[in-house]
N, CA and C atoms as a LAMMPS dump frame, in Angstrom:
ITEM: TIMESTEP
0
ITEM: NUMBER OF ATOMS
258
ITEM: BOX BOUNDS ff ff ff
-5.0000000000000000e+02 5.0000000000000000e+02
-5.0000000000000000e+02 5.0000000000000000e+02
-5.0000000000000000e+02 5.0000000000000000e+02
ITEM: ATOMS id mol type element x y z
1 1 1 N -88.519 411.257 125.515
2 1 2 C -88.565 411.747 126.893
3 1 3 C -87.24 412.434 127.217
4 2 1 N -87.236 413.801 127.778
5 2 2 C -86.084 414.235 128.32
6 2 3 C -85.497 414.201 129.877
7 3 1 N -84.486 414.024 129.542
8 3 2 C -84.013 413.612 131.033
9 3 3 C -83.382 415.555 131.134
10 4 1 N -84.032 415.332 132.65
11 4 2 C -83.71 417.117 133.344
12 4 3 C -82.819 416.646 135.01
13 5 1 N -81.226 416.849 134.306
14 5 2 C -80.359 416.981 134.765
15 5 3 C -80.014 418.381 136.353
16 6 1 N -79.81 417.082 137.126
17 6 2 C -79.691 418.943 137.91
18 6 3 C -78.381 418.818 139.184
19 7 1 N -77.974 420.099 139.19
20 7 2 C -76.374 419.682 140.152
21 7 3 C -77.112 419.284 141.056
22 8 1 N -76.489 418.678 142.222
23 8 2 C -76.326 418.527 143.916
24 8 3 C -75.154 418.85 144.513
25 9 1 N -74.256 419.471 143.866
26 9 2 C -73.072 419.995 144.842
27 9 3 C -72.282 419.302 144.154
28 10 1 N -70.559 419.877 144.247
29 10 2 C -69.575 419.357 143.945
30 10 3 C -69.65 418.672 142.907
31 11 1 N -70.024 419.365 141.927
32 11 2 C -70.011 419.033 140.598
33 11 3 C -70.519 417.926 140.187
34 12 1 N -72.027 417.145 140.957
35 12 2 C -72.362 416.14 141.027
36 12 3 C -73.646 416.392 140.483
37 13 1 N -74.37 415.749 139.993
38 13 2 C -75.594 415.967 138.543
39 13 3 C -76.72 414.628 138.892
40 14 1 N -77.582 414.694 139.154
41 14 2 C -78.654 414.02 139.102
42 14 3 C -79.695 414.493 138.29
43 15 1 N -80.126 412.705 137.661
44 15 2 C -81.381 412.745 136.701
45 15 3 C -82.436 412.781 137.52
46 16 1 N -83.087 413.687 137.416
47 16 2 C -84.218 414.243 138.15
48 16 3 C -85.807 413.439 138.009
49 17 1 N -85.524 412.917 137.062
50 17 2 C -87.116 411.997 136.689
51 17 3 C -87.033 410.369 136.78
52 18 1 N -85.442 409.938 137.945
53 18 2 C -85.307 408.778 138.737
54 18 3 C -85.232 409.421 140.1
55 19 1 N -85.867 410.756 140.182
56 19 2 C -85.791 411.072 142.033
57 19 3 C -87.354 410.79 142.065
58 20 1 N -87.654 409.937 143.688
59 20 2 C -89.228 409.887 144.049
60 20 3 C -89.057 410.718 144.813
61 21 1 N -88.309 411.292 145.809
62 21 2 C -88.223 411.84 146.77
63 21 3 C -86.768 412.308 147.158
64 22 1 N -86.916 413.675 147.747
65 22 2 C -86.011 414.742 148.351
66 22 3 C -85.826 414.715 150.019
67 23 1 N -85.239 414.189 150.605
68 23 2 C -85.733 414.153 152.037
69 23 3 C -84.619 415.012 152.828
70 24 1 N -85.047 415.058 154.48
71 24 2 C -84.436 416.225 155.057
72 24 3 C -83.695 414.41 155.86
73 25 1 N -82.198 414.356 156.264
74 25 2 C -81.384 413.221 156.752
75 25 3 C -81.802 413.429 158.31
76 26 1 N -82.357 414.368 158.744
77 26 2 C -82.189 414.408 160.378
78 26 3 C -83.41 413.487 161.359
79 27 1 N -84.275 412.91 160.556
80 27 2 C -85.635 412.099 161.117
81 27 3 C -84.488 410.749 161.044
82 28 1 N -85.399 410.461 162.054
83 28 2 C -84.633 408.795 162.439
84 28 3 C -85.045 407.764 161.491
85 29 1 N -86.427 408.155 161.066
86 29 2 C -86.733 406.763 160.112
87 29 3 C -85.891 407.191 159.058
88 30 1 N -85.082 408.739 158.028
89 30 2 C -84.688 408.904 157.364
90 30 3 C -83.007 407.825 157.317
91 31 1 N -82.776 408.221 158.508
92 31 2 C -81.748 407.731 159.2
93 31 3 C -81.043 406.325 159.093
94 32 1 N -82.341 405.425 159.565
95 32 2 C -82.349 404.385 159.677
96 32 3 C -82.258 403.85 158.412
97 33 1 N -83.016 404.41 157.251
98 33 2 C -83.504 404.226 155.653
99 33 3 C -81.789 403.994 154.74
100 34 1 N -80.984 405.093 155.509
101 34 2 C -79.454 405.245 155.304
102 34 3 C -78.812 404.294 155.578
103 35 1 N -79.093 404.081 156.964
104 35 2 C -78.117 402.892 157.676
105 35 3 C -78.577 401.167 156.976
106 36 1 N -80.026 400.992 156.706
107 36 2 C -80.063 400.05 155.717
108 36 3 C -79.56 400.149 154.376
109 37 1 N -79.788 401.202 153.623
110 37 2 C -79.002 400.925 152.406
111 37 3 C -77.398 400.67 152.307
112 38 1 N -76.994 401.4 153.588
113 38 2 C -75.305 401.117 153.23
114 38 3 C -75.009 399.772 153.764
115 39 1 N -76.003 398.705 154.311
116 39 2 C -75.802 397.207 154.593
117 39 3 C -76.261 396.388 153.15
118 40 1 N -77.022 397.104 152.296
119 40 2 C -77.324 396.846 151.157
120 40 3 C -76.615 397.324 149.621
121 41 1 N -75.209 398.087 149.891
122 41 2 C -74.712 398.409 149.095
123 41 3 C -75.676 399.607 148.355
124 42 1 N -76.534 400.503 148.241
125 42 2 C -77.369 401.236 148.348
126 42 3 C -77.501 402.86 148.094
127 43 1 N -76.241 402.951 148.486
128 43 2 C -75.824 404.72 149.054
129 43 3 C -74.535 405.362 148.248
130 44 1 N -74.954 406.132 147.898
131 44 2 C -73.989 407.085 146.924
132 44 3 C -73.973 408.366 147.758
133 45 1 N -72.63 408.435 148.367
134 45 2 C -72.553 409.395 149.103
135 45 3 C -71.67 410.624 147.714
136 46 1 N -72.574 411.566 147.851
137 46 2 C -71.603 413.038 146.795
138 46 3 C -71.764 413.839 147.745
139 47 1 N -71.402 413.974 149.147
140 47 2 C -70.804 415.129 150.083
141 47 3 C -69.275 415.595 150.077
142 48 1 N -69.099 414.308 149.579
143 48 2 C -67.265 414.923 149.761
144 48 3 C -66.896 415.239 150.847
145 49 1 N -67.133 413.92 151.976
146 49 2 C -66.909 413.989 153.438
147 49 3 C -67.591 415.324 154.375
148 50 1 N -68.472 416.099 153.949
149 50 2 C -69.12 416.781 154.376
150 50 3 C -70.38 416.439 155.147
151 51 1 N -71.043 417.01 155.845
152 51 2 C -72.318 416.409 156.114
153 51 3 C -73.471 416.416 155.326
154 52 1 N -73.836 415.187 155.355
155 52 2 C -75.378 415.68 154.811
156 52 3 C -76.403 416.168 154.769
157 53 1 N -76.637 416.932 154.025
158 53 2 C -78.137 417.835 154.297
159 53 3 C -79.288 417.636 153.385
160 54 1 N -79.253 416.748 152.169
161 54 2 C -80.173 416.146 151.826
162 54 3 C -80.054 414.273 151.304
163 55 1 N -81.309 413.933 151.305
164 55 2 C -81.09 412.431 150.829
165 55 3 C -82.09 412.237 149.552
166 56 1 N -81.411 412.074 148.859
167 56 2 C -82.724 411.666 147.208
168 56 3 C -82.677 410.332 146.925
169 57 1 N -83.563 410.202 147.127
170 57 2 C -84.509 408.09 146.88
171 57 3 C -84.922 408.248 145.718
172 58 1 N -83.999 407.523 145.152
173 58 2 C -84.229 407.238 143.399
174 58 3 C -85.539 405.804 143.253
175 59 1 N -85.847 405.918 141.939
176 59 2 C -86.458 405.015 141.512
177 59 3 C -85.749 403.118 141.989
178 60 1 N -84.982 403.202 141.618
179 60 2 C -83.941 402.122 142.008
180 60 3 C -84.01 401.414 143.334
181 61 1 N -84.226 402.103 144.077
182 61 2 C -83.934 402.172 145.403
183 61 3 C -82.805 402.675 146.162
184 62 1 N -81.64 403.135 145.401
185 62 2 C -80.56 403.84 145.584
186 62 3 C -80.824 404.962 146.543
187 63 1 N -79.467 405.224 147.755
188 63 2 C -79.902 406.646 148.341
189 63 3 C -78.87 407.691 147.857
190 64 1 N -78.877 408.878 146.879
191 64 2 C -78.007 410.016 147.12
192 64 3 C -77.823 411.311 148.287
193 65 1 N -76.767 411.027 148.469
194 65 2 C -76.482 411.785 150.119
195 65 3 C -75.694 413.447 149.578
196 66 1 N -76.569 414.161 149.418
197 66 2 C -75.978 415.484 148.814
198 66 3 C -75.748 416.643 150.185
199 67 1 N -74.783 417.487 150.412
200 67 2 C -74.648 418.339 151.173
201 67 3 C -75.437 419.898 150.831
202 68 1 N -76.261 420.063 149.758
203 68 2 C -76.942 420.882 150.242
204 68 3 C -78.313 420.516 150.4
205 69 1 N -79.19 421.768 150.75
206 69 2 C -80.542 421.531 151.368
207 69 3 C -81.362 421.092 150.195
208 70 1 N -82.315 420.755 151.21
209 70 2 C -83.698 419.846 150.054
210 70 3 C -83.875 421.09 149.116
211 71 1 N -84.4 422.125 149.718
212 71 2 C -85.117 423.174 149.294
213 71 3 C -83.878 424.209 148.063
214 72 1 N -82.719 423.645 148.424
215 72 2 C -81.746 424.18 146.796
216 72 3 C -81.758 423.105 146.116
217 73 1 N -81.765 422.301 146.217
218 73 2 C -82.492 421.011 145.002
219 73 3 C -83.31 421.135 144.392
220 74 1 N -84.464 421.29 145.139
221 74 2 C -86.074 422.062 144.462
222 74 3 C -85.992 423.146 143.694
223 75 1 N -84.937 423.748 144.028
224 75 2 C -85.317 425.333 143.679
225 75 3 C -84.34 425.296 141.745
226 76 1 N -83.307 424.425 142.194
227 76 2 C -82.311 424.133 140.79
228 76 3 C -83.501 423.367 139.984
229 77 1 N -84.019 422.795 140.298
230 77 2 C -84.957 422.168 139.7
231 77 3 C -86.547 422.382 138.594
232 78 1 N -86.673 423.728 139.583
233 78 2 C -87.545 424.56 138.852
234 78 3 C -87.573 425.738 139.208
235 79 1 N -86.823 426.54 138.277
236 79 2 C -85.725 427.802 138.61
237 79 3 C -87.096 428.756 138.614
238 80 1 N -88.451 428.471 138.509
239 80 2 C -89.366 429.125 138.452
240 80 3 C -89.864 429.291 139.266
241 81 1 N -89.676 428.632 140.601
242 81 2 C -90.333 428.207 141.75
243 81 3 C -90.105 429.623 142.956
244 82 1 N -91.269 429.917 143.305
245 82 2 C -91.307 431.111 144.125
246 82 3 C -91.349 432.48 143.458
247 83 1 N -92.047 432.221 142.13
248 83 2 C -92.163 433.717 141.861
249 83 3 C -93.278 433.232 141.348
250 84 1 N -94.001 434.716 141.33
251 84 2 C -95.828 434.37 140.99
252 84 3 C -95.886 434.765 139.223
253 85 1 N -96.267 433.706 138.735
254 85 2 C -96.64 433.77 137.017
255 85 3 C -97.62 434.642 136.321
256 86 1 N -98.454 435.152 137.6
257 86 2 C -100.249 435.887 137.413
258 86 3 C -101.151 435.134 137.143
């Protein structure tokens, strides 16, 4: 099995096939999901004191707090995405 490595900013690299989910931080239940994991030891912040603009929920239950958008995650992810194949 290959593991498909992908940045999140600041030179920070996530294994992509322990992400369940890409989320947008600004919903309250997202929010709240944050504020429990960091009472749970939980949260890997790679903003580099920046804000966050995405959150990735690993297999683990771990949260990664990346400063760019969901949708440049996706897109590093499958550099194929948005162009038509025929």
């Amino acid at each position: 099995m290959s593991v498909e490595l992908v940045p999140i900013g600041f030179n920070n690299i996530v294994a992509m096939n322990r992400v369940l989910a890409i989320l947008n931080p600004d919903s309250q239940p997202v929010r709240r999901l944050i504020q429990e994991g960091r009472k749970h030891e939980r949260v890997v912040d790679a903003t580099f004191g920046r804000r966050a603009r995405a959150v990735l929920l690993l297999d683990s239950g771990h949260l990664v707090l990346a400063a760019v958008q969901p949708q440049t995650i996706a897109g590093r992810l499958d550099p194929h995405r948005g162009t038509d194949h025929g």
